[in-house]
N, C-alpha and C positions, 0 to 999 in steps of 0.2 A: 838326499836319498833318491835311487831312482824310481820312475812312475813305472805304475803297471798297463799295459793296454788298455785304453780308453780310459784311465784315469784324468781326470780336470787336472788342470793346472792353474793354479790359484794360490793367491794370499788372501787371510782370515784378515781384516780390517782389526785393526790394533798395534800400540807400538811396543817395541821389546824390553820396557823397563817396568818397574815397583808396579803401581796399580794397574796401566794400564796393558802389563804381560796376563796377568790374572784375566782381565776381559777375553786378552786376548785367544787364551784357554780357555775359557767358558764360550767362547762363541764358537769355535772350532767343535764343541763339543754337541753344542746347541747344533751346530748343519751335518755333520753326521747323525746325530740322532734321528733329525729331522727326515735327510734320506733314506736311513732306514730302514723307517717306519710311516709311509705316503706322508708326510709333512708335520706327524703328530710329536708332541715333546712333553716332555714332564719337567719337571721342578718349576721357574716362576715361570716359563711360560705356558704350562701346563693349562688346557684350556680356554688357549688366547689365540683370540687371527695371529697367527704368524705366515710372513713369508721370506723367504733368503732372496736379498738383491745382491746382483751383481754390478757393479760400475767400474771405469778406468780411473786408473789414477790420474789425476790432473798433473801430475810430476812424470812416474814413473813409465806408465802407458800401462802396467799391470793390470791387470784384471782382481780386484777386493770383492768377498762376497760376505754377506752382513745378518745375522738374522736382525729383522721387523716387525713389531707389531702392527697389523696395518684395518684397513677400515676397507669393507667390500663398497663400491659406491656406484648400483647399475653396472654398466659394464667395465667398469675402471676400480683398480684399488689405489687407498690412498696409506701414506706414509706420514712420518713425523719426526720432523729434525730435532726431536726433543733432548738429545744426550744428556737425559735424566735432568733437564733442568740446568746442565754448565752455561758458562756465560759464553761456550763459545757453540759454533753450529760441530757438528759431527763430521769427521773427514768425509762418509759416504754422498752426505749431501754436497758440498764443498765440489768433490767428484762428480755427482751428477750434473748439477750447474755449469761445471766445463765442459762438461760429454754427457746428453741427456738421453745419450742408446745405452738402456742396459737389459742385463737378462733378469728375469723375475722368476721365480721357484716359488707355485700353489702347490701344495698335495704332493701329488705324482707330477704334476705337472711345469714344462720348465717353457718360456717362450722370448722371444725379444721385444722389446717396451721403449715406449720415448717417455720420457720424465717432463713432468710441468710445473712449475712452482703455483697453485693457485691463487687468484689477487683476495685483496683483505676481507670483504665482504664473505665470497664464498669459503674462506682458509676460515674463520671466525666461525662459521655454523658447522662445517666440516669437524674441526678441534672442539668445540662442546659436544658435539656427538659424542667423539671417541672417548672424551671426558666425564660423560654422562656414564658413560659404560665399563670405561675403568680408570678411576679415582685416582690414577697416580698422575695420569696426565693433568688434572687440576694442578696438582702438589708441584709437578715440573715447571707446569707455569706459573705459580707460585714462585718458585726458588729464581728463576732468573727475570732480567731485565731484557733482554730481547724476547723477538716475537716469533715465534717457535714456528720455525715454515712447515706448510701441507703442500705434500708434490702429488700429484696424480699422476699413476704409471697406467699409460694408453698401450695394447696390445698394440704390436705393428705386423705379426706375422701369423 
Protein backbone atom coordinates (compact mmCIF):
# COMPACT_ATOMS: atom_id res chain seq x y z
CA UNK A 1 0.00 0.00 0.00
CA UNK A 2 1.32 3.37 -0.51
CA UNK A 3 2.53 5.71 2.37
CA UNK A 4 0.99 9.03 2.98
CA UNK A 5 3.54 12.08 3.58
CA UNK A 6 5.42 11.74 6.59
CA UNK A 7 4.10 8.53 7.22
CA UNK A 8 7.08 6.05 8.97
CA UNK A 9 8.03 3.27 7.37
CA UNK A 10 8.20 0.27 9.38
CA UNK A 11 7.65 -3.34 10.17
CA UNK A 12 5.67 -4.37 13.44
CA UNK A 13 8.10 -7.11 14.92
CA UNK A 14 6.36 -10.45 14.47
CA UNK A 15 6.28 -13.29 12.02
CA UNK A 16 3.51 -13.92 9.58
CA UNK A 17 2.09 -17.32 10.72
CA UNK A 18 -0.50 -19.12 13.53
CA UNK A 19 0.35 -17.52 16.89
CA UNK A 20 2.91 -15.32 16.25
CA UNK A 21 0.55 -13.29 13.17
CA UNK A 22 -1.96 -12.62 16.22
CA UNK A 23 1.01 -10.72 18.21
CA UNK A 24 1.86 -9.59 15.31
CA UNK A 25 -1.64 -7.68 15.13
CA UNK A 26 -1.88 -6.92 18.70
CA UNK A 27 1.19 -4.93 18.46
CA UNK A 28 0.58 -2.93 15.42
CA UNK A 29 -2.46 -2.00 17.32
CA UNK A 30 -0.81 -1.44 20.61
CA UNK A 31 1.69 1.48 18.59
CA UNK A 32 -1.03 3.16 17.00
CA UNK A 33 -3.05 3.36 19.84
CA UNK A 34 -0.15 4.36 21.72
CA UNK A 35 0.39 7.40 19.07
CA UNK A 36 -2.57 8.40 19.34
CA UNK A 37 -3.10 9.01 22.34
CA UNK A 38 0.76 10.69 23.92
CA UNK A 39 1.77 7.03 24.64
CA UNK A 40 -1.34 6.07 26.71
CA UNK A 41 -3.04 2.29 26.00
CA UNK A 42 -5.75 0.25 27.28
CA UNK A 43 -6.29 -3.43 27.46
CA UNK A 44 -3.14 -5.34 29.26
CA UNK A 45 -1.09 -2.58 28.92
CA UNK A 46 -3.37 -0.24 30.33
CA UNK A 47 -1.65 1.45 33.13
CA UNK A 48 1.88 0.18 32.51
CA UNK A 49 5.36 2.01 31.63
CA UNK A 50 5.14 1.36 28.08
CA UNK A 51 7.43 2.60 25.37
CA UNK A 52 7.62 1.56 21.43
CA UNK A 53 11.54 0.66 20.39
CA UNK A 54 12.66 0.88 17.44
CA UNK A 55 15.67 -1.37 16.22
CA UNK A 56 17.26 -2.85 12.67
CA UNK A 57 17.04 -5.87 11.66
CA UNK A 58 20.13 -7.86 12.18
CA UNK A 59 19.16 -9.79 8.79
CA UNK A 60 17.16 -7.38 6.80
CA UNK A 61 18.44 -3.76 7.77
CA UNK A 62 14.59 -2.87 8.25
CA UNK A 63 13.60 -0.85 10.79
CA UNK A 64 11.03 -3.16 13.69
CA UNK A 65 9.22 -1.13 16.13
CA UNK A 66 8.08 -3.19 19.35
CA UNK A 67 5.76 -2.07 22.13
CA UNK A 68 7.73 -2.53 25.92
CA UNK A 69 7.13 -2.50 29.13
CA UNK A 70 9.93 -0.80 30.43
CA UNK A 71 11.44 0.61 34.06
CA UNK A 72 12.25 4.51 34.28
CA UNK A 73 15.85 4.40 35.88
CA UNK A 74 17.23 8.25 36.62
CA UNK A 75 17.92 9.34 33.28
CA UNK A 76 17.88 5.87 31.45
CA UNK A 77 14.89 3.42 30.76
CA UNK A 78 15.18 -0.04 31.01
CA UNK A 79 13.68 -2.93 29.03
CA UNK A 80 13.32 -6.69 29.28
CA UNK A 81 14.13 -9.46 26.96
CA UNK A 82 11.45 -11.45 28.68
CA UNK A 83 9.26 -12.75 25.60
CA UNK A 84 6.79 -13.82 28.11
CA UNK A 85 9.07 -16.32 29.71
CA UNK A 86 10.18 -18.47 25.97
CA UNK A 87 13.14 -20.35 26.01
CA UNK A 88 14.36 -18.08 23.43
CA UNK A 89 15.40 -14.05 23.61
CA UNK A 90 12.85 -11.89 21.44
CA UNK A 91 13.98 -10.86 17.87
CA UNK A 92 13.94 -7.02 19.12
CA UNK A 93 16.72 -7.79 21.57
CA UNK A 94 18.60 -10.22 19.18
CA UNK A 95 18.43 -6.74 16.94
CA UNK A 96 19.64 -4.58 19.24
CA UNK A 97 22.63 -6.59 20.35
CA UNK A 98 23.83 -6.32 16.43
CA UNK A 99 22.87 -2.58 16.12
CA UNK A 100 22.62 -0.97 19.59
CA UNK A 101 21.22 2.63 17.77
CA UNK A 102 17.65 2.57 18.09
CA UNK A 103 14.81 5.11 18.40
CA UNK A 104 12.78 4.91 21.75
CA UNK A 105 8.98 6.43 21.72
CA UNK A 106 8.05 8.11 25.60
CA UNK A 107 4.53 9.87 25.54
CA UNK A 108 4.68 12.35 22.83
CA UNK A 109 8.01 11.98 22.83
CA UNK A 110 10.41 10.14 20.15
CA UNK A 111 14.45 10.34 20.37
CA UNK A 112 17.62 8.18 19.29
CA UNK A 113 19.25 5.80 22.14
CA UNK A 114 22.29 3.36 22.40
CA UNK A 115 21.07 0.07 23.91
CA UNK A 116 23.23 -1.76 26.74
CA UNK A 117 22.81 -5.04 28.01
CA UNK A 118 23.55 -4.56 31.83
CA UNK A 119 26.08 -7.04 33.61
CA UNK A 120 24.49 -9.53 36.30
CA UNK A 121 24.68 -7.91 39.46
CA UNK A 122 22.99 -4.62 38.31
CA UNK A 123 20.38 -6.68 35.61
CA UNK A 124 19.43 -8.95 39.05
CA UNK A 125 18.33 -5.73 41.12
CA UNK A 126 17.10 -3.94 37.99
CA UNK A 127 14.61 -7.35 37.17
CA UNK A 128 13.20 -7.63 40.94
CA UNK A 129 12.34 -4.06 40.77
CA UNK A 130 10.19 -4.48 37.69
CA UNK A 131 9.12 -7.69 39.29
CA UNK A 132 8.26 -6.32 42.47
CA UNK A 133 5.96 -4.06 40.55
CA UNK A 134 4.51 -6.27 38.16
CA UNK A 135 4.13 -9.95 39.08
CA UNK A 136 4.23 -11.31 35.67
CA UNK A 137 7.81 -10.82 35.35
CA UNK A 138 8.34 -13.16 38.41
CA UNK A 139 6.07 -15.84 36.57
CA UNK A 140 8.36 -15.19 33.12
CA UNK A 141 11.25 -15.89 35.06
CA UNK A 142 9.65 -18.65 36.31
CA UNK A 143 8.69 -20.19 33.03
CA UNK A 144 12.16 -20.29 31.33
CA UNK A 145 15.68 -21.49 32.00
CA UNK A 146 17.59 -18.55 30.67
CA UNK A 147 18.38 -15.33 32.18
CA UNK A 148 16.07 -12.75 31.04
CA UNK A 149 18.55 -9.82 29.83
CA UNK A 150 17.99 -5.91 31.08
CA UNK A 151 19.18 -3.39 28.39
CA UNK A 152 19.48 0.08 29.24
CA UNK A 153 18.41 2.57 26.62
CA UNK A 154 20.93 5.72 26.98
CA UNK A 155 19.56 9.03 25.09
CA UNK A 156 22.09 10.00 22.47
CA UNK A 157 20.33 12.99 21.01
Amino acid sequence: PARTPGQRSERVSGKFKGHAMATNDLNRQVIEEFRANAGRVGGNYEGRPLLLLTTTGRKTGRAYTTPVMCLADGDYYCVFASKGGAPEHPAWYLNLVANPRVIVEVGTERFEAQAAVVGPAERDALYRKQASRYSQFAEYERKTTRTIPVVRLTRTN
